[in-house]
C-alpha positions as CSV (number, residue, x, y, z in Angstrom):
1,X,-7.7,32.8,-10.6
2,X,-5.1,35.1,-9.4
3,X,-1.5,34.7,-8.6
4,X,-0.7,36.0,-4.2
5,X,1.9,36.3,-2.5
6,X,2.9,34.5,0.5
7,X,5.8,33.5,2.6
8,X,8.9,31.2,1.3
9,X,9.4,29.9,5.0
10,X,8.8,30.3,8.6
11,X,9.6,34.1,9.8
12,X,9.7,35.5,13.7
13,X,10.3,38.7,15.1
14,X,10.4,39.3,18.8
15,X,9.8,42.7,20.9
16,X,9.9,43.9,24.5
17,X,6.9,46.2,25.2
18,X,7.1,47.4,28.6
19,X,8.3,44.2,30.2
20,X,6.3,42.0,28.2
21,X,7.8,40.0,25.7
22,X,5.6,39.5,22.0
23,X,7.1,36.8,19.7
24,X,5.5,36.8,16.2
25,X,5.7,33.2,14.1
26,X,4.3,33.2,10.7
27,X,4.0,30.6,7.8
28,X,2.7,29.9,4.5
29,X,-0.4,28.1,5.2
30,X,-2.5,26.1,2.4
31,X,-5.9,25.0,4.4
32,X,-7.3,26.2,7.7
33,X,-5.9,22.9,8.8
34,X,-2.5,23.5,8.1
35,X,-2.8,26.7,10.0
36,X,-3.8,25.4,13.4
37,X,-1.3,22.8,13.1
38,X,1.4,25.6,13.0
39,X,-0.4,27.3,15.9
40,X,-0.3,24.2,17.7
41,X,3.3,23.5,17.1
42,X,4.0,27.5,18.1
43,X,2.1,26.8,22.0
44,X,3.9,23.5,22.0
45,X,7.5,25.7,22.4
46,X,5.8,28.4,24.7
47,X,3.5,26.1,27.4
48,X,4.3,29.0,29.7
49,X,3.4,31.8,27.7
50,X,0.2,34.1,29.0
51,X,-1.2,34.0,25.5
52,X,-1.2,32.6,22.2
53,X,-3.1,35.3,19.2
54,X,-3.7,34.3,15.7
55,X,-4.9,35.2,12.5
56,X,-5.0,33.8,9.3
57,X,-6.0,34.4,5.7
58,X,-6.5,32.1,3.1
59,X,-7.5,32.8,-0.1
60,X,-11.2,34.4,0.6
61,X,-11.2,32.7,3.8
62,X,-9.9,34.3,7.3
63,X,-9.7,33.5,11.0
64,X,-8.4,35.7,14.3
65,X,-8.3,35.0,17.7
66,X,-7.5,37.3,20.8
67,X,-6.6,34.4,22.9
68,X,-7.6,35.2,26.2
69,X,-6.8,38.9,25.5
70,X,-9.8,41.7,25.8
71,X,-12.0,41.7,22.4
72,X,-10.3,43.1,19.3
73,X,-6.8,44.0,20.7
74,X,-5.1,40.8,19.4
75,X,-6.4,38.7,16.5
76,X,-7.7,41.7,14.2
77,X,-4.6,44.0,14.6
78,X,-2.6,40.3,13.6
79,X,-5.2,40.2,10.7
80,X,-4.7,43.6,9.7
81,X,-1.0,42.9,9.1
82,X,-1.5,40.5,7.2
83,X,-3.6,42.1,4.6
84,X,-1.9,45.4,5.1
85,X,1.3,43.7,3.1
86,X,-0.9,41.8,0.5
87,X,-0.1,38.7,1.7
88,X,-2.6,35.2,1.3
89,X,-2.4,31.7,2.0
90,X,-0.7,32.7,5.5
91,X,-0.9,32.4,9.4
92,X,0.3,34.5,12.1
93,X,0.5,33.5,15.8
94,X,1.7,36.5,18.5
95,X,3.0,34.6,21.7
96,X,2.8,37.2,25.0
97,X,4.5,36.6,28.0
98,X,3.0,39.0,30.5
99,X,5.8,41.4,32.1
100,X,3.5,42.6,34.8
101,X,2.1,46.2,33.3
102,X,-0.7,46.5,31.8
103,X,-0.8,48.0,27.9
104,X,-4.1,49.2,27.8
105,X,-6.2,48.6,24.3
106,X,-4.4,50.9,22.3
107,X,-1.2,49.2,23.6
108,X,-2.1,46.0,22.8
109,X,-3.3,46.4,19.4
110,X,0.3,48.2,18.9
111,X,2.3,45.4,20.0
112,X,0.0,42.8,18.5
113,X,-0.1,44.5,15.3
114,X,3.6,45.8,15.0
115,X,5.1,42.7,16.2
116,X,3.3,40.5,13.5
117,X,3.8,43.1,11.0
118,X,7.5,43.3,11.5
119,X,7.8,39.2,11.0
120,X,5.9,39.6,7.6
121,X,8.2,42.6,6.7
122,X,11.1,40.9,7.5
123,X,9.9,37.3,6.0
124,X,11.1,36.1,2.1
125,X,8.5,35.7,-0.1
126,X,7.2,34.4,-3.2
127,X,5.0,35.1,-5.6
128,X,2.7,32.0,-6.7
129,X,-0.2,30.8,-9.5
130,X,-3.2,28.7,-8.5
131,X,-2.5,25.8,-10.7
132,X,-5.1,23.9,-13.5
133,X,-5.4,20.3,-15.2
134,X,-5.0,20.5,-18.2
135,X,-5.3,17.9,-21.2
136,X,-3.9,18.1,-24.6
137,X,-3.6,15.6,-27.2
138,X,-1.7,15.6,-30.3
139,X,0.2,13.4,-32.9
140,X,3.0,11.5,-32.9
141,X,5.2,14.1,-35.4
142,X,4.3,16.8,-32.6
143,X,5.4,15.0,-29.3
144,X,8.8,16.9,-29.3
145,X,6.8,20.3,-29.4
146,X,4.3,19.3,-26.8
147,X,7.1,18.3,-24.7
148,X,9.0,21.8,-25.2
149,X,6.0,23.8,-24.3
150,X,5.5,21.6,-21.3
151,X,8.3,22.1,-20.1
152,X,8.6,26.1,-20.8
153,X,5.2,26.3,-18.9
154,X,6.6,24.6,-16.1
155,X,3.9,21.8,-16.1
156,X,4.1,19.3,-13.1
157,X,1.7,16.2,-12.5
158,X,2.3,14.6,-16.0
159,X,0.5,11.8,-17.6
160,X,0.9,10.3,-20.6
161,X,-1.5,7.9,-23.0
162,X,-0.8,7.2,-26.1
163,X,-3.1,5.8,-29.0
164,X,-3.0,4.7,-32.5
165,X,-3.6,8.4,-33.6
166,X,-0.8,10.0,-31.1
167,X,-0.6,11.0,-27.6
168,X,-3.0,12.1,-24.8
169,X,-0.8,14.5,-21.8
170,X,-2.5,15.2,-18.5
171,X,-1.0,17.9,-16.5
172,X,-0.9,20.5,-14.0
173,X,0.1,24.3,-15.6
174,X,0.1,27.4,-13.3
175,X,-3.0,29.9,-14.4
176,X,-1.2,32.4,-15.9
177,X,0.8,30.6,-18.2
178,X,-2.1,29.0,-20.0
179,X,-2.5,30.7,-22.6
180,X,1.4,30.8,-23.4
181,X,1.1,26.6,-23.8
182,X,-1.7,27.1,-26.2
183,X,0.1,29.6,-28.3
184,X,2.9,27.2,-28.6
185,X,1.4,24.5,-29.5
186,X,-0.4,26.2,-32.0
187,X,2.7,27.6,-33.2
188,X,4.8,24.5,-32.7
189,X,2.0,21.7,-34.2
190,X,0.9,24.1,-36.7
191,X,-2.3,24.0,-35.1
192,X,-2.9,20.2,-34.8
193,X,-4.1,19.8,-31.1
194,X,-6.6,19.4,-28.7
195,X,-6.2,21.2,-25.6
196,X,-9.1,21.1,-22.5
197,X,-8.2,23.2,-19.9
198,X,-10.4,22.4,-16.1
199,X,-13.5,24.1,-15.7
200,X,-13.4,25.4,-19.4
201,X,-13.9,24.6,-23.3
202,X,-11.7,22.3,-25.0
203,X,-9.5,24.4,-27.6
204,X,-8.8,22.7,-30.9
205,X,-7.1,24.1,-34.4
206,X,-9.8,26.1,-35.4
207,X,-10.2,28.1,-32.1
208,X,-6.3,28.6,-32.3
């Protein structure tokens, strides 16, 4: 799993080509759910608009329309500025009000294209880890270090158990700081743990 980037919050740019008006909205998007709500939400403040284009792009998953437009001056130019700037987990909707000249197909993928790439330009980003569960137990002397290298791991989603031998955590750690919370635990229980990390091998003293 690999940390993306995608967008801290909503993001619009708007442009005049010709008399007709483009306005770009784009959003973080988790599911192809979340992504036609936006859309919805987007042709909910433009009823009147001529057209409504999309794309979106979700981890290895994507989606374009040319909404009414003719076939591949819309949606894939949308598309194509979305992975032009690297970006996943994120939706794009072009709203077009018609000015009364037509753009031709070279037009329209220009204004489709530039207008959505100019919101994600202009948008504030964030880089971000697919998360995993993780479970670790230890004893009771090593409950302060566990905690520490919780928290410096910036686990979420905690659970605890505890037992006549110590405690049992459950919790949620980005990817790429996995293999920092087993180095400090080994370092900070002097190896005395037992850590299973989702979808792998648990990891005990002897593999530390």
């Amino acid at each position: 799993m690999k940390a993306f980037t995608t967008l801290k919050d909503i993001a619009t740019h708007q442009e005049t080509v010709k008399e007709s008006v483009f306005i770009a909205y784009a959003s973080r998007a988790e599911s192809q759910t979340d992504a036609f709500e936006f859309l919805r939400a987007v042709m909910a403040r433009h009823q009147d608009a001529s057209h409504l284009c999309w794309a979106y792009r979700i981890g290895g998953q994507y989606r374009f329309s040319d909404g009414g437009e003719p076939g591949g001056t819309a949606g894939q130019p949308i598309l194509r500025a979305i992975e032009g700037q690297d970006l996943d987990h994120v939706v794009v909707g072009v709203i077009r009000y018609f000015g009364g000249t037509k753009l031709g197909a070279g037009g329209l993928m220009r204004a489709y294209g530039g207008t959505a790439a100019e919101a994600l330009r202009t948008a504030e980003r964030q880089v971000e880890s697919p998360r995993v569960a993780v479970r670790v137990e230890t004893g009771f002397e090593h409950i302060s270090a566990l905690y520490r290298a919780l928290d410096a791991c910036a686990a979420e989603n905690r659970a605890e158990d505890y037992n006549d031998k110590g405690v049992k955590i459950t919790a949620s750690l980005p990817a790429n700081e996995v293999e920092r919370f087993r180095v400090l635990l080994r370092d900070g229980t002097r190896g005395q743990f037992e850590l299973t990390v989702a979808n792998s091998k648990k990891i005990n003293s002897s593999d530390a």
